[in-house]
Every structure is written in structure tokens, then in C-alpha cells.
C-alpha positions as CSV (number, residue, x, y, z in Angstrom):
1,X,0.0,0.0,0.0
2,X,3.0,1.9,0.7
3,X,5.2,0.9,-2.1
4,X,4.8,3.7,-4.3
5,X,5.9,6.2,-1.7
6,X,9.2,4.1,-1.2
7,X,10.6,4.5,-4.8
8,X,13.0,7.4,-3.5
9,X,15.0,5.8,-0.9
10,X,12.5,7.1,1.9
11,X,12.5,4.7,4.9
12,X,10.1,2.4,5.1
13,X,9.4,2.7,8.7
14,X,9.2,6.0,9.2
15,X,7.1,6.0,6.0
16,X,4.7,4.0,6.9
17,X,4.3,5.6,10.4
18,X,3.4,8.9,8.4
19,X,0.6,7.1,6.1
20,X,-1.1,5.5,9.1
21,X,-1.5,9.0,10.6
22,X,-2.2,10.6,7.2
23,X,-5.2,7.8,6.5
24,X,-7.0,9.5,9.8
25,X,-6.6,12.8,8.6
26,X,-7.3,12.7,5.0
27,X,-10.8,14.6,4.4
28,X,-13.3,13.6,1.3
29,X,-11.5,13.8,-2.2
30,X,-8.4,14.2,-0.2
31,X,-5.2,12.2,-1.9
32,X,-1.9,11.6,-0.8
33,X,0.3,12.7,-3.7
34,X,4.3,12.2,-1.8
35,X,6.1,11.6,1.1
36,X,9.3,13.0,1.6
37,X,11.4,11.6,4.9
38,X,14.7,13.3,6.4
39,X,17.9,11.5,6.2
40,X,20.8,13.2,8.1
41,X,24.0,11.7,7.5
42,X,24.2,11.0,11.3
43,X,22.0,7.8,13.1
44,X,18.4,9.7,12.7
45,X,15.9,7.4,14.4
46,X,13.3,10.2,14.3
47,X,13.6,11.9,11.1
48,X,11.0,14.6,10.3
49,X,8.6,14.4,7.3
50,X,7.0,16.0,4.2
51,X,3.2,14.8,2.6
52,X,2.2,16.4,0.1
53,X,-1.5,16.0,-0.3
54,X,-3.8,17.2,-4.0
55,X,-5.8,19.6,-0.7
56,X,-2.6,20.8,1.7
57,X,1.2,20.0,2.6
58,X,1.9,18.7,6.0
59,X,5.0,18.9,8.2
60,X,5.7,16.1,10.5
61,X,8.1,16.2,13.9
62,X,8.4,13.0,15.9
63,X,7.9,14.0,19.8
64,X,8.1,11.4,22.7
65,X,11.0,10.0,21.6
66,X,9.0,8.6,18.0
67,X,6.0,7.2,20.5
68,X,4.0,10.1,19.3
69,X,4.0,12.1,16.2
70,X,3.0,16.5,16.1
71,X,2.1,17.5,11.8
72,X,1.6,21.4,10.9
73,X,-0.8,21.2,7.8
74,X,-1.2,24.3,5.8
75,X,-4.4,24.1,2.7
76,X,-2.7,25.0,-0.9
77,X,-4.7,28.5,-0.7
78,X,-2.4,30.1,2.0
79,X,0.6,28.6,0.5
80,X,2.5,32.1,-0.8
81,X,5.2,30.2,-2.3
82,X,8.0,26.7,-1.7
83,X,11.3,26.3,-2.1
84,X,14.3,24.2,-2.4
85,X,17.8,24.4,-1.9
86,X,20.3,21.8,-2.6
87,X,23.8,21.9,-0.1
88,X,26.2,19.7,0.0
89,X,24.7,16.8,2.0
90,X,20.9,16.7,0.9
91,X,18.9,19.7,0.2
92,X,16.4,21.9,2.2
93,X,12.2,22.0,1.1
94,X,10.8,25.1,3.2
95,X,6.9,26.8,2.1
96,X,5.8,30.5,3.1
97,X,2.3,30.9,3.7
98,X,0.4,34.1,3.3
99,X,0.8,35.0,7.3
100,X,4.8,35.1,6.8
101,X,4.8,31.8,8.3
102,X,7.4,29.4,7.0
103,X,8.0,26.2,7.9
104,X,11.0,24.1,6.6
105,X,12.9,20.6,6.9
106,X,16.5,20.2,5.8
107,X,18.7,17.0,5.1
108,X,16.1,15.8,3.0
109,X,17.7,13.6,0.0
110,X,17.7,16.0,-3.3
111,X,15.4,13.7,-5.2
112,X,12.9,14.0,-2.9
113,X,13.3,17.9,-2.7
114,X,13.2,18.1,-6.2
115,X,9.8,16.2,-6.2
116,X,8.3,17.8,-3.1
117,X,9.3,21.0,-5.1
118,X,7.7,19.7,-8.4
119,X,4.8,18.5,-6.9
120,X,4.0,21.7,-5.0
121,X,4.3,23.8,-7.9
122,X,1.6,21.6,-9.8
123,X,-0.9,21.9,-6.7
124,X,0.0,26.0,-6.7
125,X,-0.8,26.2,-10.6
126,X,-4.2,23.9,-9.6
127,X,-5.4,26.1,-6.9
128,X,-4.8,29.4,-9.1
129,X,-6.4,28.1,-12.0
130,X,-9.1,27.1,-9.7
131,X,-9.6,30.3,-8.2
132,X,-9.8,31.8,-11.2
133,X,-12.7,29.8,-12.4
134,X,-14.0,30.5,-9.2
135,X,-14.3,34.3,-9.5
136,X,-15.3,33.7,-13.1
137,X,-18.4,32.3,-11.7
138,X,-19.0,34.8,-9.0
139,X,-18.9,37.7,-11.6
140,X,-21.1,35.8,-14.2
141,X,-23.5,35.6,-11.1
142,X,-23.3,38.9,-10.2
143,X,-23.7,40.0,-14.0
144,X,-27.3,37.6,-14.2
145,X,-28.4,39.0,-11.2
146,X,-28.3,42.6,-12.1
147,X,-30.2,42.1,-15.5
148,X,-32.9,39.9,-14.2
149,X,-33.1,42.6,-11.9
150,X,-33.1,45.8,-14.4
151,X,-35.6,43.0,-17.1
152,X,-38.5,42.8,-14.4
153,X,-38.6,46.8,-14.1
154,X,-38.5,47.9,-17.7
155,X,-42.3,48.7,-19.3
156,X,-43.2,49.0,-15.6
157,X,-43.8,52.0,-13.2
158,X,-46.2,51.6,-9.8
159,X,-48.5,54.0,-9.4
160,X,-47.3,56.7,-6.9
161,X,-49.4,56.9,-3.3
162,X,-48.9,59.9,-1.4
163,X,-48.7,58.7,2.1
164,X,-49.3,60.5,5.1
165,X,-46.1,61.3,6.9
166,X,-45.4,60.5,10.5
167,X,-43.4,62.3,12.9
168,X,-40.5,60.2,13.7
169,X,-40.2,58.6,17.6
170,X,-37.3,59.5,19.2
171,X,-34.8,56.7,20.1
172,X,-32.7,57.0,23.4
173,X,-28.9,57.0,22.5
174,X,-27.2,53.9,24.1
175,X,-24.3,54.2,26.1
176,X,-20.7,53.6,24.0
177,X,-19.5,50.4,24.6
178,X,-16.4,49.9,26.5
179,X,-13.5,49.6,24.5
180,X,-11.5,46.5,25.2
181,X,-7.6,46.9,24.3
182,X,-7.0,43.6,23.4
183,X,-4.2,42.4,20.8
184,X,-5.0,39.6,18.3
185,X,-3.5,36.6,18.8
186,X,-2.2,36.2,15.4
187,X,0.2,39.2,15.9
188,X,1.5,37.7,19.0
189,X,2.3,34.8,16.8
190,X,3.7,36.6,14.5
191,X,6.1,38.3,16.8
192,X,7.0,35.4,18.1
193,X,8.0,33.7,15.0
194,X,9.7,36.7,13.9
195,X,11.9,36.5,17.0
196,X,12.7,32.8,16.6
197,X,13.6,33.0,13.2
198,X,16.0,35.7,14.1
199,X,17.7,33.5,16.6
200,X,17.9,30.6,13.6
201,X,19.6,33.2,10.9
202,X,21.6,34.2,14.0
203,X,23.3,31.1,14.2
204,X,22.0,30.6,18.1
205,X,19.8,27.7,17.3
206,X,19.5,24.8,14.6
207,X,17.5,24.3,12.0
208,X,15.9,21.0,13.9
209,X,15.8,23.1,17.0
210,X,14.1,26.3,15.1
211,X,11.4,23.6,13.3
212,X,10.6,21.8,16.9
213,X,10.0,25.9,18.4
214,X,8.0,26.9,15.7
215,X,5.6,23.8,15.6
216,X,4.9,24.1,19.4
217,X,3.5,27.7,18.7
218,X,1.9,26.8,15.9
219,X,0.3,24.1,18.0
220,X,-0.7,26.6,20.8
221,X,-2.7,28.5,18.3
């Protein structure tokens, strides 16, 4: 069942662990299209992943020392952009949604990259076209409505009834509502992972460190 997702060198175990999971989350119509798995050139026993579904992309951490398993999913709509850059031992897949959250994984074997990158581009293309179509309709709608509209009034006019006119009631002013000074939380988000990517181009922490961070506050919100 799995086969087809192994024909990159992905491992099969930590393959398989990520379709099990993905089978529960998949919605109707929903496809798994790739899975891309880390491989560090170090022991990795817990190596992060990449699915790629026809409706979102999904980022996958191992927590619990691999007895549990945390996924950021982001739909193909608020996906700004991907990218892919190949180094010298694997190759790094990172997305940018339209919030100016990005979310990457690195070490990831420069096939895979290179598909995760393909195939992302073809579900971008997808949802534009698709969006396109989309406000096609709406204005085709609007357009239908407005004639239908202006049709059933032409050769028409209602005779014209002078009515008496009543004075108006007064109605008491209410009271302004208190203001509450409260700020959203998706600015304090944002702040936050504006901070911790500054400590990641910094140097101070890794890119496994800076991926681990960002999914627990993405998880909190």
C-alpha cells in the first residue's frame, strides 16, 4: 500500500508511520500525492517528514522520543510560495504561507526535494487556475443577477401613493460600549516567530531546533 511512496529511498518505517496517521486525517476527495522523509548523514531514528496531499502539505516532527507524532498542515490556498535548496549533503524544502509563516525541513535527500518541489508547484498552478474559475463564476452571477433585476422593471412603473407622513419617535442614544484593548493573537504569533527565526539566521539555534519551536506555537494557536 505503501510501495509507491518508497521509490526514492525514503524509509520504510518512518514511511509507513506517516501514512497511518495521514489515513486518519485525510478529508473527502483528499489524496496523498508524496512523502518526503529526512535523512541526516548521522544515526536519525526520528527523522521529520514531508506529505504532500492534491488539498494541503503537511509537516511532520516525531515527539516522545518517535512514540507520538506532532504535523503542521497548511491548505494549498495560503501557500505564498515553496522552495528548495540543494547543499552539499541533501537539500532543504521550506513553504511560506500568506501570514509570513514558514515552515521548513533540511537534510532531506535532493530527489525528494526536487519532487516535493515539483509537486507543490503543480498543486499551486491547480489552486490558481481554480480560483480563477472561481471568480469567473461569482462575476457571471453577479452579472445575471443585475439584469434579471433591471428586465423585471422595464415597461413597468407603480402607481405613486402619497402617504401621510409620521413624525419620527425619538430613540434613546445607548451608552458607548467599553473599548477593550486587546491584541489579536495572530500578531502575537507573528512576533514570536519573527523572534525565533531571528535567533535561527543568527546562528544561536538549529534548523531541527528552530522547526521543533516553531511547531509548538503553531500548535498553541
Amino acid at each position: 500500500m505503501i510501495d509507491k511512496f518508497l521509490r526514492d529511498e525514503q524509509d520504510p518505517k518512518a514511511v509507513e508511520k506517516v501514512h497511518s496517521r495521514l489515513v486518519d486525517l485525510l478529508t473527502t476527495g483528499e489524496e496523498i500525492i508524496y512523502i518526503a522523509v529526512q535523512k541526516k548523514p548521522i544515526v536519525n531514528l526520528f527523522p521529520d517528514c514531508i506529505a504532500i496531499t492534491n488539498k494541503r502539505i503537511l509537516f511532520f516532527t516525531p515527539a516522545n522520543l518517535g512514540l507520538s507524532i506532532k504535523f503542521v498542515d497548511f491548505v494549498w490556498k495560503d501557500i505564498v510560495d515553496v522552495y528548495t535548496k540543494e547543499e552539499i549533503i541533501g537539500a532543504v524544502f521550506s513553504a511560506k504561507t500568506t501570514i509570513g509563516t514558514e515552515m521548513g525541513v533540511d537534510y532531506l535527500p535532493k530527489v525528494q526535494a526536487r519532487k516535493l518541489y515539483q509537486y507543490a508547484q503543480e498543486r499551486k498552478e491547480a489552486e490558481r487556475e481554480a480560483r480563477r474559475l472561481r471568480e469567473l463564476e461569482e462575476k457571471r452571477a453577479e452579472s445575471g443577477a443585475v439584469n434579471i433585476d433591471h428586465a423585471s422593471n422595464v415597461g413597468f412603473q407603480a402607481p405613486v401613493q402619497q402617504q401621510p407622513v409620521a413624525a419620527p419617535t425619538p430613540v434613546p442614544t445607548p451608552p458607548p460600549a467599553p473599548v477593550v484593548h486587546e491584541e489579536p493573537k495572530k500578531d502575537e504569533l507573528t512576533e514570536k516567530l519573527k523572534r525565533l527565526k531571528t535567533l535561527f539566521e543568527s546562528g544561536l539555534i538549529s534548523q531541527e531546533e528552530y522547526n521543533h519551536k516553531k511547531l509548538e506555537l503553531l500548535s498553541d494557536f
